[in-house]
N, C-alpha and C positions, 0 to 999 in steps of 0.2 A: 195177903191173898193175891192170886196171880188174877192179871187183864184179861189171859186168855193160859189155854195149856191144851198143847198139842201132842197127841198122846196115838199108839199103836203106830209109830212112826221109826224109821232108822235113822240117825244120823252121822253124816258124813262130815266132820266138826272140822277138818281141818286146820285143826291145832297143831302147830310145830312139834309141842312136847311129847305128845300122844305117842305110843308106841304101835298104834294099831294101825294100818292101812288108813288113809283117808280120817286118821282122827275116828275109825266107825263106832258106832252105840248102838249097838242088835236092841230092840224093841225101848227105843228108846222113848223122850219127852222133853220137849222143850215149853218154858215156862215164862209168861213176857208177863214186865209190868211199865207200862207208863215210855210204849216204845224200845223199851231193853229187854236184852234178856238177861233170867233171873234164874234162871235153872235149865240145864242140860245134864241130863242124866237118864239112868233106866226109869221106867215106867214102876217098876217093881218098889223103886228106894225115894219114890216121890213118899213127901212127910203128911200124906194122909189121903183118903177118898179123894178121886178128882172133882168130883160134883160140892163138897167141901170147900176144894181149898179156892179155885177157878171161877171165875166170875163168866168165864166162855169155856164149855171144852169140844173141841173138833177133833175126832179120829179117824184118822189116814190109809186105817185098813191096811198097812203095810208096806207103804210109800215110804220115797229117801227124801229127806230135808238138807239140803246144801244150804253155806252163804250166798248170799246174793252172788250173783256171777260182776267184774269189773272188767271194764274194758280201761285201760291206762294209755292209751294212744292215738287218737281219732283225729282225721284234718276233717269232720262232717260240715262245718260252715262254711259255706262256698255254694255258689250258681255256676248253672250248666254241666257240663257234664263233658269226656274225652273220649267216647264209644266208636268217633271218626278215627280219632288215631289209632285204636288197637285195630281197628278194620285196617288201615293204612301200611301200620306193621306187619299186621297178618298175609298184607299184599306185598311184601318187601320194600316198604318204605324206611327211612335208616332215620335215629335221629336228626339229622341236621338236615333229612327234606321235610321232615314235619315240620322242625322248628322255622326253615324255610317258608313255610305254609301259613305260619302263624300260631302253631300250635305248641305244644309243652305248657309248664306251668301259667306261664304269661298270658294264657287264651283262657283261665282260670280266673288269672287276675281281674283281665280286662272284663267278663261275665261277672264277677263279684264284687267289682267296682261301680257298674251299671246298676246292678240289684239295691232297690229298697231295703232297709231293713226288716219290714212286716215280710219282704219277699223270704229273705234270707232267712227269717224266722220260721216262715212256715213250713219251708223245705229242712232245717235242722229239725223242727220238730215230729215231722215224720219218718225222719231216718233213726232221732232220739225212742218213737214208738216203737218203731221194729227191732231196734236193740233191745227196748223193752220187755215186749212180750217173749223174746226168745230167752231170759235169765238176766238181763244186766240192768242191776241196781243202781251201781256206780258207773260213770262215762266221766271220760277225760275229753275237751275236746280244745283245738289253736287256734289261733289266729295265723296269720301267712299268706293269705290268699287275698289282700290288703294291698298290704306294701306303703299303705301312708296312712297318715294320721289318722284324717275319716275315717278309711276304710278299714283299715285295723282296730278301729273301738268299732263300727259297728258290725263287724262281724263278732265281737265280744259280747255286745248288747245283744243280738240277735242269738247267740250262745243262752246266754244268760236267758233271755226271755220263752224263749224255747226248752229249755229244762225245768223250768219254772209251770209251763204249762200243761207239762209231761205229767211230771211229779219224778221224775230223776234226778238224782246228785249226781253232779255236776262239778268239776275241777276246769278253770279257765288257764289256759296257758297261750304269753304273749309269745310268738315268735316270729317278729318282726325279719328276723337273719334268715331268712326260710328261701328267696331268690332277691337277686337285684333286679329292683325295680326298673323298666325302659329309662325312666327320665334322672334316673343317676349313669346309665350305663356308661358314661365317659368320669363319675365322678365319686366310687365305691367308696371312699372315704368320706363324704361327708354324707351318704346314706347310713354308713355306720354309726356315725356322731349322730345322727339323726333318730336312729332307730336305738341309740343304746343313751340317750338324751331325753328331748321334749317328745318323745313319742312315747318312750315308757313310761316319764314324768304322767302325764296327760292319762295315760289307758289305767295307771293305776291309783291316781287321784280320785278316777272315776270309781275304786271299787270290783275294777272287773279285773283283776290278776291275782293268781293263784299261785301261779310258777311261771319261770321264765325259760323257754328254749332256746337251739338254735340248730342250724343245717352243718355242720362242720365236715367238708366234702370239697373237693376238687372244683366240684361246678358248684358249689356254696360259698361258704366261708371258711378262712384261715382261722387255726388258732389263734396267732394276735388277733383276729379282730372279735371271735368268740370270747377273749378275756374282757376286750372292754365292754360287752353288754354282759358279763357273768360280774364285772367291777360294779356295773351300774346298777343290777339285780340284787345283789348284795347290800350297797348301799341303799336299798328300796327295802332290806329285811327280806326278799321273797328266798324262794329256794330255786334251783336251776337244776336243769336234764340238761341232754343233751343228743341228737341223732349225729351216732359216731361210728366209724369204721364201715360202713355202707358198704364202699365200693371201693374204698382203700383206706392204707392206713395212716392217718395223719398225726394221733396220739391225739385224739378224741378223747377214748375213753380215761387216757391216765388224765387230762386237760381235767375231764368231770370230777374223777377222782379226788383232783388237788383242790378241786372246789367243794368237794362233800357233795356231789350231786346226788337227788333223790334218784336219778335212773340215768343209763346209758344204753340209747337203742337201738337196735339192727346189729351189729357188733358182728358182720358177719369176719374181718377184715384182722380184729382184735387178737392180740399175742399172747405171750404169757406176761408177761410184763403190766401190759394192761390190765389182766385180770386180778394179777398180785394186787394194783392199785385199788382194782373197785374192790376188793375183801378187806382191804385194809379199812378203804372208807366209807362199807357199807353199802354202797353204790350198789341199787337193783341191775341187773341185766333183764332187759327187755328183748323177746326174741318177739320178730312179726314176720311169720311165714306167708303172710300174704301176699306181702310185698317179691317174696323171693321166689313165690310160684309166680305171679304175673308174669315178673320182668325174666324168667328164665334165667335164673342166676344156678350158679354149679357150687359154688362157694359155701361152705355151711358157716354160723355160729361155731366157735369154741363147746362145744356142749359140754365134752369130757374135762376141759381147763374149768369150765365153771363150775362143775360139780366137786372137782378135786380140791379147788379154793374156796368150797364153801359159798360161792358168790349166789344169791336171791336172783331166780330167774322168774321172771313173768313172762305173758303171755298176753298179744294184743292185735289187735285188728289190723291197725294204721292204716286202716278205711280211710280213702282217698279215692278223687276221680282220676289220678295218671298209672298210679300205681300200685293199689290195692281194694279195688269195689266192693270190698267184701265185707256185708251185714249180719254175718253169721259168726257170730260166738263156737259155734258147736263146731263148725267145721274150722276155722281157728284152732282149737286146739287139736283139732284131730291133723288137720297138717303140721301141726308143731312134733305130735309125736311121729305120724308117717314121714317126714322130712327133714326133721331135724333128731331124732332118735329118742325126744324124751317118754318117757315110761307115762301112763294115763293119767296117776296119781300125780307127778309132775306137771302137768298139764292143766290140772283141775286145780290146783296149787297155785299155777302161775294164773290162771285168772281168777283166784281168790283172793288166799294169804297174801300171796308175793307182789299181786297188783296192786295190794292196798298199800305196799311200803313203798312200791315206785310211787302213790301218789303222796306220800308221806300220812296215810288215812289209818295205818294199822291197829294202831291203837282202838280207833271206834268202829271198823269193821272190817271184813275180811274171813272171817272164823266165828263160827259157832263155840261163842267165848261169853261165860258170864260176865256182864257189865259192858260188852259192846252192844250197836245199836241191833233194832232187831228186823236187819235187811236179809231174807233169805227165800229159798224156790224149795218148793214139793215140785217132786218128780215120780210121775208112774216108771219107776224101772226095775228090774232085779241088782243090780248093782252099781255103785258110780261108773264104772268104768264105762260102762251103757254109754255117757252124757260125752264122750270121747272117741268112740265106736261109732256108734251111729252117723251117716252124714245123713243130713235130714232129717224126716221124721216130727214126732212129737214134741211139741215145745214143753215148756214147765205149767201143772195143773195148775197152780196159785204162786205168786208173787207179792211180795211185802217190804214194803221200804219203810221204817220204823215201826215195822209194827202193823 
């Protein structure tokens, strides 16, 4: 007997194998027991009376049921905020008289270093809300905004505590390699020892690391020194990403590649050669058009190379205060398809299916799949596409994280 069966409903399954748009099931029913689900299928070929077999049954009137929506990319732990500097730019100020100023990421740090952890918590778990109520079940969210020891576990804690509160799943990811910190600034290399050392020792002793990042960028880090915290990550058993080809190309993404990384993100930079690498090794592509409307960038993703290699493209926020403010799922994807050319179904995919492999989660959600967990949103719409279309508007009528 089903916990519950949800029934006069379409669903949008999202299943790779599925031949039909979107995975769809015209007047379908979904059947959960014990958190999972246990049946997806037509309403028509359920194995007897709903009132029978269901212990709860709810009907939808004609509503789409999607997976939970993921977000796989978020720097939300962090204090204060950089609303002067886009004012600043707006006013023709250039990089280097902001940073003059005090500002870039380091006005970030120094705000997140200051912060309690109850502070830090409370402001991730309102931003964890808002992600919430708009579709996302799943959130990825880093460390970075740290830069030591302290402060990069408790921006972890404060992650953790904060999702916990929520009722959100939650994926922690340390990335320590994110900027150099002021009081290494004469001495990058033994920040790196540092950060790919007793600081990762330390944050994952604690239980709070999921996967390991890093910045791999001009004004970040080099390759060699992204190997030796992908060596030290490794050694830790975690899995490793990687934010690569941003704003150029440094052989990022094949670097992830060679590591088996569960994702490679921004990729705007990325060749064919690259992409050969991440098909060969699985390696999600993560596109975040937030990021690349903010900062006015002209540069797309690879769209056409990843589609043609078969490469697993996602789709994500990478909600941050320098470079991506952006709390909206919905309109996320719909800049990913106005921007970056992908088709709806692509879109709704990448912050589905595809998110759940960049978080290496697929297996237990992602898709409206028997035996995965039973995270997923009713929506008032006439078709998925709607949920791509729309900027604004209606959020999802009901939201369910197991069930």
């Amino acid at each position: 007997m089903f916990d519950a069966l949800y029934l006069d409903a379409h669903l949008a399954t999202l299943e790779a194998a599925s031949p039909a748009p979107y995975g769809a099931i015209a007047d379908g029913a979904l059947g959960l027991k014990e958190g999972r689900i246990v049946y997806v299928g037509r309403c028509a070929d359920l194995p007897g009376p709903a009132e029978a077999i269901a212990k709860r049954v709810v009907r939808l009137d004609g509503a789409w049921i999607t997976p939970g929506l993921i977000d796989c990319h978020t720097h939300l732990v962090f204090a204060g905020d950089r609303a002067n500097e886009f004012e600043m730019r707006l006013n023709g100020a250039t990089y280097a008289d902001i940073a003059r100023a005090g500002g870039g990421i380091l006005s970030t740090v120094r705000a997140t270093r200051a912060a309690s952890v109850d502070e830090l918590t409370r402001l991730a778990a309102s931003r964890m809300l808002g992600l919430l109520r708009a579709g996302v079940t799943t959130l990825e969210f880093k460390s970075g905004y740290g830069l030591d020891a302290p402060s990069e576990i408790k921006m972890l804690e404060a992650g953790t505590a904060a999702a916990r509160a929520v009722g959100v799943r939650a994926q922690r990811t340390y990335l320590a390699l994110h900027a150099l910190p002021p009081e290494y600034a004469d001495d990058r290399r033994s920040y790196v020892r540092h950060a790919a050392g007793d600081m990762l020792e330390m944050a994952h002793a604690r239980g709070l690391v999921d996967a390991v990042d890093a910045f791999c960028e001009g004004i970040g880090f080099t390759p060699e020194e992204v190997r030796e915290q992908f060596d030290a990550a490794r050694a830790c058993g975690l899995p490793v990403k990687l934010h690569a080809e941003q704003l150029s190309n440094l052989g990022g993404a094949g670097l992830a590649a060679h590591y088996a990384a569960l994702s490679a993100d921004h990729l705007e930079h990325a060749n064919a050669a690259d992409v050969a690498a991440m098909a060969r090794s699985g390696t999600v592509a993560v596109l975040l058009p937030g990021a690349f409307y903010f900062l006015k960038e002209t540069k797309k993703p690879p769209v056409d190379l990843l589609r043609t290699h078969k490469v697993r493209m996602a789709v994500a926020s990478d909600f941050n205060p320098g470079s991506s403010p952006v709390l909206e799922p919905r309109l996320v994807m719909n800049m990913a398809a106005t921007l970056f050319g992908l088709t709806p179904e692509e879109a709704l995919a990448g912050m589905t299916r595809n998110a759940a492999a960049a978080l290496g989660l697929d297996r237990e959600i992602g898709s409206l799949t028997i035996g995965k967990k039973a995270d997923f949103c009713v929506w008032r719409v006439a078709s998925p596409a709607e949920l791509v279309y729309w900027i604004g508007g209606e959020g999802p009528e009901r939201i369910f994280i197991d069930g």
